[in-house]
DRENDO-1510 file (C-alpha; in Angstrom, 1 decimal, always signed):
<recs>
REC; n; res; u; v; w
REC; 1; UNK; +0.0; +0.0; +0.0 .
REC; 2; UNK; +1.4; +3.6; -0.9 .
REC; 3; UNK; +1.9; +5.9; +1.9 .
REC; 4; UNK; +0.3; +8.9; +1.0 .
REC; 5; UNK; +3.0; +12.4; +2.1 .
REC; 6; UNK; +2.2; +15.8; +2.3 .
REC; 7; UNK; +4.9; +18.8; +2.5 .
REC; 8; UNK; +4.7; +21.1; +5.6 .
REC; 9; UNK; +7.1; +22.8; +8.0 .
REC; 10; UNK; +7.1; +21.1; +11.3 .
REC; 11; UNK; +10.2; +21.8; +13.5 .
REC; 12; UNK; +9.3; +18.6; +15.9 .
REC; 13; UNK; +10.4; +16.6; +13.4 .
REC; 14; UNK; +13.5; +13.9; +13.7 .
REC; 15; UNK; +16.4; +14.1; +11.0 .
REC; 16; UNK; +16.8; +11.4; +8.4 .
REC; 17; UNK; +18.9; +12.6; +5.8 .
REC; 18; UNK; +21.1; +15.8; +4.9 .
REC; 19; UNK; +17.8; +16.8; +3.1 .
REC; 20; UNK; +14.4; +16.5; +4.9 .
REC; 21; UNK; +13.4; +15.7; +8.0 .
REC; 22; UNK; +10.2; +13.1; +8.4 .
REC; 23; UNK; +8.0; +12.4; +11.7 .
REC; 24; UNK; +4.4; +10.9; +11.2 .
REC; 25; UNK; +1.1; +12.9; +11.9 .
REC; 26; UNK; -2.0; +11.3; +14.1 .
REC; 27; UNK; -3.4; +9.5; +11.0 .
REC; 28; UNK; +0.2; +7.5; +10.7 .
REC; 29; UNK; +1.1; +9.5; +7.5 .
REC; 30; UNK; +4.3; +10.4; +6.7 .
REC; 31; UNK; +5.4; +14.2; +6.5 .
REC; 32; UNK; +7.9; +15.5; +4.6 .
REC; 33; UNK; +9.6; +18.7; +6.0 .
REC; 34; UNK; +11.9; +21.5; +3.7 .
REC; 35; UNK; +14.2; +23.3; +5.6 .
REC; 36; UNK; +13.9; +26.7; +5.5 .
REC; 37; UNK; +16.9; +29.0; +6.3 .
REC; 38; UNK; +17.4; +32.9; +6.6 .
REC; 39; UNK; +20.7; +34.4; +5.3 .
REC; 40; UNK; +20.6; +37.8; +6.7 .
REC; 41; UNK; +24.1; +39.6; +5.2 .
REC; 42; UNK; +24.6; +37.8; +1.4 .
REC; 43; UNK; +28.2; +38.7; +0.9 .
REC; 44; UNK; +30.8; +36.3; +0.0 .
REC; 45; UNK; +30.4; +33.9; +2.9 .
REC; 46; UNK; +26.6; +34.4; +2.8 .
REC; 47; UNK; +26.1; +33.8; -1.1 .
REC; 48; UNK; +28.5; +30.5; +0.0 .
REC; 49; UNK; +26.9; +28.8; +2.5 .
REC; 50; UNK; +22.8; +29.6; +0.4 .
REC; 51; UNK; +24.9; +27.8; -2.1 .
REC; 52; UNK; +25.2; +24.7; -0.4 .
REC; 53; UNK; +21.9; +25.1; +1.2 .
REC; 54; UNK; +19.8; +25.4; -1.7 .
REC; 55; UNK; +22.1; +22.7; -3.5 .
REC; 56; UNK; +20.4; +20.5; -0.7 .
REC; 57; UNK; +17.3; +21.6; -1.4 .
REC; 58; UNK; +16.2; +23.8; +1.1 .
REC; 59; UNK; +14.1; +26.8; +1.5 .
REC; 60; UNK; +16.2; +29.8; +1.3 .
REC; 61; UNK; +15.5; +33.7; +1.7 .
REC; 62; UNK; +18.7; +36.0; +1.7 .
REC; 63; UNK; +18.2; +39.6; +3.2 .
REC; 64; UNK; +21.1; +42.2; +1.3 .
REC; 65; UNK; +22.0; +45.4; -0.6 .
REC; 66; UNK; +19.8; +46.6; -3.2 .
REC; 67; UNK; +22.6; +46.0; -5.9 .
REC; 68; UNK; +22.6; +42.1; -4.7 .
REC; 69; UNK; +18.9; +41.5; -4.8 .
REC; 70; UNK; +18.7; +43.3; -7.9 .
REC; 71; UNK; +21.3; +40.6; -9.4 .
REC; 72; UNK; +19.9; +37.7; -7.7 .
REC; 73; UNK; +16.4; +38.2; -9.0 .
REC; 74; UNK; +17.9; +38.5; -12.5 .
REC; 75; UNK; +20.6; +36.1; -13.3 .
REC; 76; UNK; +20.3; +33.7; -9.7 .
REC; 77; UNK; +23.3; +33.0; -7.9 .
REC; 78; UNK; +26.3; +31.6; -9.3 .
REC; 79; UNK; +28.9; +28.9; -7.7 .
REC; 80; UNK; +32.3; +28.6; -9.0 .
REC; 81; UNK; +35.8; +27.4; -7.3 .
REC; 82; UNK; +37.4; +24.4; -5.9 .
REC; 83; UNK; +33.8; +22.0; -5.1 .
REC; 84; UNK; +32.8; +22.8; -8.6 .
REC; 85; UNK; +30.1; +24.9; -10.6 .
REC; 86; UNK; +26.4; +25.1; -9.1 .
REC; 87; UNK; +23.7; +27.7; -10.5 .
REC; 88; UNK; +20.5; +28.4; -8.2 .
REC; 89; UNK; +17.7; +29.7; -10.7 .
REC; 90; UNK; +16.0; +33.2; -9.0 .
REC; 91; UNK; +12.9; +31.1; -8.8 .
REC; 92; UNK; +14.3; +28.6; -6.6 .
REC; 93; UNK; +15.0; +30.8; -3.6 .
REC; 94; UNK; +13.8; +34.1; -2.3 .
REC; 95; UNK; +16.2; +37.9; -2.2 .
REC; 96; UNK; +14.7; +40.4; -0.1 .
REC; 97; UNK; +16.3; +44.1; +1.0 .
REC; 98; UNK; +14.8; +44.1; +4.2 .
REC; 99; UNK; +13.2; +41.7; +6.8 .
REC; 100; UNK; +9.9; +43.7; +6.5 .
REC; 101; UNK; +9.5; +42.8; +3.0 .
REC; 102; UNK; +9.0; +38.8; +4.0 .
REC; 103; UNK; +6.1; +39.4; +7.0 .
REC; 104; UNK; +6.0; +36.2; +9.1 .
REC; 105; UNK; +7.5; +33.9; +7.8 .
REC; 106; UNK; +9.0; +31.4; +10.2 .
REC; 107; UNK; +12.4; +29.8; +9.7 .
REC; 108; UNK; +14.5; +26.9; +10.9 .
REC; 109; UNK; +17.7; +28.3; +10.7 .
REC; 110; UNK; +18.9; +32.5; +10.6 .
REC; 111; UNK; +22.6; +31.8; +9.5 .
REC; 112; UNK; +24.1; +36.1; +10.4 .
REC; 113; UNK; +26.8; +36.4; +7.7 .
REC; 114; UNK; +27.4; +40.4; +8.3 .
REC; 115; UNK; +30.3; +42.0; +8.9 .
REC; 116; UNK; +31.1; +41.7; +12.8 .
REC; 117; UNK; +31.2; +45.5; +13.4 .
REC; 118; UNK; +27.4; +45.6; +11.6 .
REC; 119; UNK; +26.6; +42.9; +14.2 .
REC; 120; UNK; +24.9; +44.7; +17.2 .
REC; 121; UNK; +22.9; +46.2; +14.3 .
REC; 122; UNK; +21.6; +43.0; +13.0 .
REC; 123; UNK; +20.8; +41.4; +16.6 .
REC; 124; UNK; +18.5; +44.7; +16.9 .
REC; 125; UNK; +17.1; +44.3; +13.6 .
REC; 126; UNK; +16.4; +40.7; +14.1 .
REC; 127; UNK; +14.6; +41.6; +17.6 .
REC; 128; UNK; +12.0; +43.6; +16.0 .
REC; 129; UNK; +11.1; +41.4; +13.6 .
REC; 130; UNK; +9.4; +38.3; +15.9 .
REC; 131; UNK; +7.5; +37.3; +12.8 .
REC; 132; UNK; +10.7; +35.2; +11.7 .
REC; 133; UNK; +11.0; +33.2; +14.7 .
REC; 134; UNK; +9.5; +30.1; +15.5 .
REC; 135; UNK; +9.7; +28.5; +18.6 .
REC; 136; UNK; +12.7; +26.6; +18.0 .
REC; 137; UNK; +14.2; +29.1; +15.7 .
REC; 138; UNK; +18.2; +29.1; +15.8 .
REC; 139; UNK; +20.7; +32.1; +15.1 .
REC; 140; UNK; +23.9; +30.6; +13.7 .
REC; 141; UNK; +26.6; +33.5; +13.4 .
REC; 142; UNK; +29.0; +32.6; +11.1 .
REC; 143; UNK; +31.5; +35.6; +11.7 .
REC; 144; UNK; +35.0; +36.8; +11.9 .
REC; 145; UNK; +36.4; +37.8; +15.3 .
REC; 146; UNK; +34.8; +37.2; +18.9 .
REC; 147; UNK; +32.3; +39.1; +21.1 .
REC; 148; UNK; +29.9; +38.3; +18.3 .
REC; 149; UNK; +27.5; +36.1; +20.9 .
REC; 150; UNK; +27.3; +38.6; +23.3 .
REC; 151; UNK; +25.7; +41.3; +20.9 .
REC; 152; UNK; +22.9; +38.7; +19.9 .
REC; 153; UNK; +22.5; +37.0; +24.1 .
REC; 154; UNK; +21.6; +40.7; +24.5 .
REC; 155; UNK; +18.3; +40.5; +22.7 .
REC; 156; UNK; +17.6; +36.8; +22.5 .
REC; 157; UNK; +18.2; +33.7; +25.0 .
REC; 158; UNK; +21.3; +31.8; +24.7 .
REC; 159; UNK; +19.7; +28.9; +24.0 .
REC; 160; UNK; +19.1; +30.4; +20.5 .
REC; 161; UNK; +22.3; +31.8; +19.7 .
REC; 162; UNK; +25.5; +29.4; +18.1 .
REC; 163; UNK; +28.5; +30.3; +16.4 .
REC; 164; UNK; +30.0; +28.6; +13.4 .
REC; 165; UNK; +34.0; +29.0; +12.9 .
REC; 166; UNK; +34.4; +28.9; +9.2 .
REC; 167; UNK; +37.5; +28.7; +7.6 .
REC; 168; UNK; +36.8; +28.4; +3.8 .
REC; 169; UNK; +37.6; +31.5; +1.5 .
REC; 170; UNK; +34.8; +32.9; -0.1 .
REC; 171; UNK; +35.0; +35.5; -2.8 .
REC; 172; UNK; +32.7; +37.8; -4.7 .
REC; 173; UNK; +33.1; +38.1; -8.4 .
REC; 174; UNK; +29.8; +39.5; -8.7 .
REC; 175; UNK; +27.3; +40.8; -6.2 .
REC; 176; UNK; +25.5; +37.5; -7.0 .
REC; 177; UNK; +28.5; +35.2; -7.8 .
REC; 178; UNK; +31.4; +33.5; -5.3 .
REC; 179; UNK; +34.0; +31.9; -6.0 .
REC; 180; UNK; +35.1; +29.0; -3.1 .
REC; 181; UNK; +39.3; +29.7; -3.4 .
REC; 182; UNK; +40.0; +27.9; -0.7 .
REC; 183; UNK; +39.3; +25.3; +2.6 .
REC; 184; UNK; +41.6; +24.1; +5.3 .
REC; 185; UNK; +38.8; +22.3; +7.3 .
REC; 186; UNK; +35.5; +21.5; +7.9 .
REC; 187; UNK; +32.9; +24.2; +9.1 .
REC; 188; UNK; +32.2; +23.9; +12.3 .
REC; 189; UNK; +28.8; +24.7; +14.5 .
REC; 190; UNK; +28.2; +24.8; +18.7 .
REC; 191; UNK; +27.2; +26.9; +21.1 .
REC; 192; UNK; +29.4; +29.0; +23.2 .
REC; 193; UNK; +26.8; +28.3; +26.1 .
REC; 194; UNK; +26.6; +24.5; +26.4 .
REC; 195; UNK; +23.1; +24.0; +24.2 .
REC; 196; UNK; +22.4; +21.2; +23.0 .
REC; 197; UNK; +23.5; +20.2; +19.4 .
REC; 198; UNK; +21.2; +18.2; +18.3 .
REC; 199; UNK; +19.0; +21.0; +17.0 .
REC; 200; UNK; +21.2; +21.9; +14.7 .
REC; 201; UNK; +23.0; +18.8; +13.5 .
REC; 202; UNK; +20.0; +18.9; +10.3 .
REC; 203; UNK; +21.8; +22.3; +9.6 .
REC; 204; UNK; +25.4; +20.9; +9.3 .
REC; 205; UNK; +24.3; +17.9; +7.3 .
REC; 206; UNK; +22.6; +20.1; +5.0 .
REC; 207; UNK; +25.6; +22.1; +4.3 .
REC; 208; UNK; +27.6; +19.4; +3.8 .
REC; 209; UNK; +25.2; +18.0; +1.2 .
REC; 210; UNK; +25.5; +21.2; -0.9 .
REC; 211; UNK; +29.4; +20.6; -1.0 .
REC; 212; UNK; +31.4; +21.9; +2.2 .
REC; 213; UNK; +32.0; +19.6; +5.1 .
REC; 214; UNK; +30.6; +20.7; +8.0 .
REC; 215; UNK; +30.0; +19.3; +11.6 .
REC; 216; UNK; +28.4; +20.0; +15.1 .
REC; 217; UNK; +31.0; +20.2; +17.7 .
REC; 218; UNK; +31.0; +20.3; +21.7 .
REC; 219; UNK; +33.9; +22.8; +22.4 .
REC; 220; UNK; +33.7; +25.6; +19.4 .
REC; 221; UNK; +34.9; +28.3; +21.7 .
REC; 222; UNK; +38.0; +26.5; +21.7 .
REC; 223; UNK; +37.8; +26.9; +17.5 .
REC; 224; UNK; +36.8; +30.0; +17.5 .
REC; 225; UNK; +39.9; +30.9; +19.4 .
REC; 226; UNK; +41.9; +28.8; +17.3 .
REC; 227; UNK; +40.6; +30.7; +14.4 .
REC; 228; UNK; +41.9; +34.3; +16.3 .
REC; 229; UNK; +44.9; +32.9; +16.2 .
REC; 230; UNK; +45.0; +32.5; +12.6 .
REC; 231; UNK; +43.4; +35.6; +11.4 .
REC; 232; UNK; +45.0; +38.0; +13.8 .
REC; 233; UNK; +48.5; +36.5; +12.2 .
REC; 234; UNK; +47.3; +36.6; +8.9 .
REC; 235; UNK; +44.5; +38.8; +7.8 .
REC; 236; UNK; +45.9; +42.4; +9.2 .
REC; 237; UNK; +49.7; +41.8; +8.0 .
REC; 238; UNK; +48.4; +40.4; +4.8 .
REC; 239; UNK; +46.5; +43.4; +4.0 .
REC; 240; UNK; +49.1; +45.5; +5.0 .
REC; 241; UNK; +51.6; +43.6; +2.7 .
REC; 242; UNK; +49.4; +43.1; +0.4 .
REC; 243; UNK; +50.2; +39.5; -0.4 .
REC; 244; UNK; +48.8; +36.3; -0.5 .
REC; 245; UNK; +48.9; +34.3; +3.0 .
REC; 246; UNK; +51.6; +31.9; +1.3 .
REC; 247; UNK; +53.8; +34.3; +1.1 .
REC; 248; UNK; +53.4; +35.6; +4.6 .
REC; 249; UNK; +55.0; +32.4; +5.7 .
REC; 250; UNK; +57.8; +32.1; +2.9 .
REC; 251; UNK; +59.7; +35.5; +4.0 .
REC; 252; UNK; +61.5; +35.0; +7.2 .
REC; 253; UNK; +60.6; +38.5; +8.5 .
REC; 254; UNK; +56.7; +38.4; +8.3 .
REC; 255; UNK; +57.1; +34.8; +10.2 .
REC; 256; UNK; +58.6; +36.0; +12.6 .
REC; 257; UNK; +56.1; +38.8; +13.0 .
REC; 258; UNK; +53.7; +36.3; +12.3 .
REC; 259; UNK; +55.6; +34.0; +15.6 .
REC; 260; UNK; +54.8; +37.2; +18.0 .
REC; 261; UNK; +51.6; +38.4; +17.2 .
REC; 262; UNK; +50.7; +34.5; +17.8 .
REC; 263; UNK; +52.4; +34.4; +20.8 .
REC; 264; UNK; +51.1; +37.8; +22.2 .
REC; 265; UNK; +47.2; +36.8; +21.0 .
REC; 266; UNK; +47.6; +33.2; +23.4 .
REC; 267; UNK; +48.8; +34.9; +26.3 .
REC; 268; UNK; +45.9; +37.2; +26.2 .
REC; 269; UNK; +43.2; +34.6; +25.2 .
REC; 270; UNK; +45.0; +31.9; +28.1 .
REC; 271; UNK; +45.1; +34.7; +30.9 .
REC; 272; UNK; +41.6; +35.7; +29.9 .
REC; 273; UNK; +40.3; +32.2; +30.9 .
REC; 274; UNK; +39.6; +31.1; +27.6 .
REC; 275; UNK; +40.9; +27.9; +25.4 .
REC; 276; UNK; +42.2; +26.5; +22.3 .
REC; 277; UNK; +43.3; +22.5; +21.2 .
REC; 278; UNK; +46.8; +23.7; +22.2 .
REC; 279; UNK; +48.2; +24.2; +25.6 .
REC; 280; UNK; +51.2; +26.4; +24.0 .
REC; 281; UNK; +51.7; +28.6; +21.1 .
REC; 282; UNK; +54.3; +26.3; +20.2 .
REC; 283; UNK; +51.9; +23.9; +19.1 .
REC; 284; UNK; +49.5; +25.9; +17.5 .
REC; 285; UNK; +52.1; +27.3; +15.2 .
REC; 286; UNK; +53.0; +24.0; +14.1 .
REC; 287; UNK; +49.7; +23.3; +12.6 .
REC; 288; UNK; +49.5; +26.9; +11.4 .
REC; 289; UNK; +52.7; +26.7; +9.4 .
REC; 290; UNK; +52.3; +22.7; +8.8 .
REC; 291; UNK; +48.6; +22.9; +7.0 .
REC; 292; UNK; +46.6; +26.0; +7.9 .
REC; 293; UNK; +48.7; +28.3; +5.7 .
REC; 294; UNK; +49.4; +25.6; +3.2 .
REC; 295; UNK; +45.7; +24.8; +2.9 .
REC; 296; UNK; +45.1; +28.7; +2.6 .
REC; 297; UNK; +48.3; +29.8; +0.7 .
REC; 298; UNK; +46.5; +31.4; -2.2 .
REC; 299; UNK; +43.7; +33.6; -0.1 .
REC; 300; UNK; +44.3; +37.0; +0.3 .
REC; 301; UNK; +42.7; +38.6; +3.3 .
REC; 302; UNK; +38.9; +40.3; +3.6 .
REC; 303; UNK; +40.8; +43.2; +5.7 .
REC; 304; UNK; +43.0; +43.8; +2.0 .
REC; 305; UNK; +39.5; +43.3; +0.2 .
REC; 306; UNK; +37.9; +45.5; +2.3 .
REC; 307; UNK; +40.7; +47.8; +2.3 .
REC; 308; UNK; +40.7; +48.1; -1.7 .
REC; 309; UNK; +37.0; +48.5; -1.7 .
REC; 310; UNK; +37.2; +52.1; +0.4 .
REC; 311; UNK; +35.3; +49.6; +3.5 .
REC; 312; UNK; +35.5; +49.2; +6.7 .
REC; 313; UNK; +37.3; +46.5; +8.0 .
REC; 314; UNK; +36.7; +44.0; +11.1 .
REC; 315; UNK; +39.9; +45.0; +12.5 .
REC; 316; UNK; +38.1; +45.7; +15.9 .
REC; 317; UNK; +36.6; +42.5; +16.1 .
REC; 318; UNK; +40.1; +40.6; +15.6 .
REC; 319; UNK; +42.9; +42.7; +17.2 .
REC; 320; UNK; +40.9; +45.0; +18.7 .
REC; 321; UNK; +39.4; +42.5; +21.1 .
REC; 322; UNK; +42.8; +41.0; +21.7 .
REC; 323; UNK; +44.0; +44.9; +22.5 .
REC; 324; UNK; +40.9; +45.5; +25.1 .
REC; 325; UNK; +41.4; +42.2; +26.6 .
REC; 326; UNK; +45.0; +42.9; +27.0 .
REC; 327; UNK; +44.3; +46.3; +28.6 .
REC; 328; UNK; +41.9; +44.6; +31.1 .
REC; 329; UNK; +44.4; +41.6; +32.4 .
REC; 330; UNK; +47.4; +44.4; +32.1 .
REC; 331; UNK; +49.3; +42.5; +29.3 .
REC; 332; UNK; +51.9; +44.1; +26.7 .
REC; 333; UNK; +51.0; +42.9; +23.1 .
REC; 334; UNK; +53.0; +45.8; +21.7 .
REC; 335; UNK; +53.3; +43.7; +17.9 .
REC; 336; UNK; +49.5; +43.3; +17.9 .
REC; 337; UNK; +48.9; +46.9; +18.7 .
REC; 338; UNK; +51.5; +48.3; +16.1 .
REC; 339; UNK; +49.3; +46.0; +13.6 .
REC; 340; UNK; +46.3; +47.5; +14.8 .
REC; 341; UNK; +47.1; +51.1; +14.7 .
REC; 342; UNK; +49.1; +50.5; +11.2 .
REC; 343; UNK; +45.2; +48.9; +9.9 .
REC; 344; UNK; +43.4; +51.4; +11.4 .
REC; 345; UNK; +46.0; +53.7; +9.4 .
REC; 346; UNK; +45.5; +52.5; +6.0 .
REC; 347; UNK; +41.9; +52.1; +6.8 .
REC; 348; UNK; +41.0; +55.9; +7.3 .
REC; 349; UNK; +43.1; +57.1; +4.0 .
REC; 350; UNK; +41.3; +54.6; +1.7 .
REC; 351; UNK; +37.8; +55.9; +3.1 .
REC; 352; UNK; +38.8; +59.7; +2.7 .
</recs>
């Protein structure tokens, strides 16, 4: 006998596959559910990950510029780079300039893809708009830099806020095409506040269908911080260089820039009370210089993007939280701060 399946949004439901999820109604039928995610910020790393999401097949509604909706409507959004070609049609998923323009519509997943300095912005934003939120509703910010969390926990519960450390290279050709240049690992989602993972485990399998590995994890403050160390090494003094990251680790005197900004970055984050997989520098800078950089060696840094566009960069969200957290536990990080104010530098004659 045929079981007879209907389509409808149901967040009760238990995963089966990267796909849909499936539960059975009181009449024993089976129900089919799409997931349905939010991209609010569709830059390079948003237009990425609605890739892979709609590659899986699921409901997807980006919130960005005019210019971006404008080109997403028209000509859809474009995949190109190291895990191949993939083309979304504009019917297949929704581009909107504002969250009033969608009314309530509830979602599974809001996957915050902003800038970190637009982020208290976006967890106001967000707040006003209840009509997005369902009662499971998760916020996934998938950021640069740290203090992210705490802008969002100010509006909403931590139970509904997680953080994904990606470490893929995303860039825009065209306000609706990226290009995936590179990936060094897996993305990675938790929660900073020790909520349970299951809820989002549908999320990470349904990246990972669309083409980028990506896992739940227990400890992702500890990859988040591992992450800090990388792009406070990398991003600043590459921008300032104005070189690939390969090339950062080729020259003997931007390693050993690279070697104390490291070093001053994990005294800060250790005396802080926070963790990373390493219990020295020593070892993080072995994997850094063994495969991160390697794995990376062709990227060239969103501060330098940024920097060439006339933007702002996140500057304050990377050094600048290592600078204010060294200020508080009294510690010298005089080769992150002469980065800093060197950023901060470039940053205000490119926007003149």
């Amino acid at each position: 006998m045929s079981v007879p399946a209907v389509f409808i949004h149901n967040h009760q439901s238990s995963l089966i596959n990267s796909q849909y999820a499936v539960a059975l109604n009181r009449c024993g039928f089976i129900i089919f559910v799409t997931m349905r995610v939010l991209i609010y910020g569709a830059g390079a790393v948003g237009l990425g990950l609605a890739s892979c999401l709609l590659k899986a097949d699921s409901e997807v509604c980006l919130i960005t510029r005019p210019d971006t909706v404008r080109e997403l409507k028209q000509g859809g959004l474009v995949r190109t780079g190291i895990f191949g070609q993939f083309h979304a049609e504009p019917s297949s998923f929704t581009a909107e300039q504002s969250l009033d323009e969608i009314g309530n519509t509830t979602f599974d997943f809001i996957l915050v893809c902003v800038k970190s300095f637009d982020s208290a912005e976006a967890a106001e934003d967000l707040s006003r708009h209840s009509g997005v939120f369902g009662q499971n509703t998760k916020i996934v910010l998938c950021q640069n830099g740290w203090g992210n969390a705490e802008k969002f926990t100010a509006h909403f519960s931590k139970e509904r806020v997680y953080s994904a450390r990606v470490i893929t290279g995303f860039t825009r050709r065209k306000p609706n095409e990226v290009e995936i240049t590179v990936h060094a690992d897996a993305i990675h989602i938790g929660s900073l506040f020790g909520c349970n993972l299951t809820c989002v485990e549908p999320l990470a399998k349904a990246i990972a269908a669309g083409g980028i590995a990506a896992v739940t994890i227990p400890d992702i403050e500890k990859d988040l911080w591992a992450k800090m160390l990388y792009n406070c090494a990398l991003n600043p003094l590459g921008a300032i260089l104005d070189v690939p990251y390969g090339s950062l680790a080729e020259n003997t005197y931007s390693r050993n820039l690279m070697n104390h900004i490291i070093e001053e970055v994990f005294a800060v984050m250790t005396v802080a009370g926070f963790r990373t997989h390493w219990s020295s520098s020593a070892g993080f800078l072995k994997i850094f210089y063994d495969k991160l950089v390697p794995d990376t060696a062709k990227h060239k840094s969103s501060t330098l993007q940024d920097i060439a566009a006339g933007k702002k960069t996140e500057i304050d969200s990377l050094t600048g939280e290592v600078l204010a957290l060294a200020e508080k536990h009294h510690i010298d990080v005089a080769y992150n701060r002469t980065i800093y104010a060197i950023i901060k530098f470039v940053e205000a004659r490119r926007a003149v």
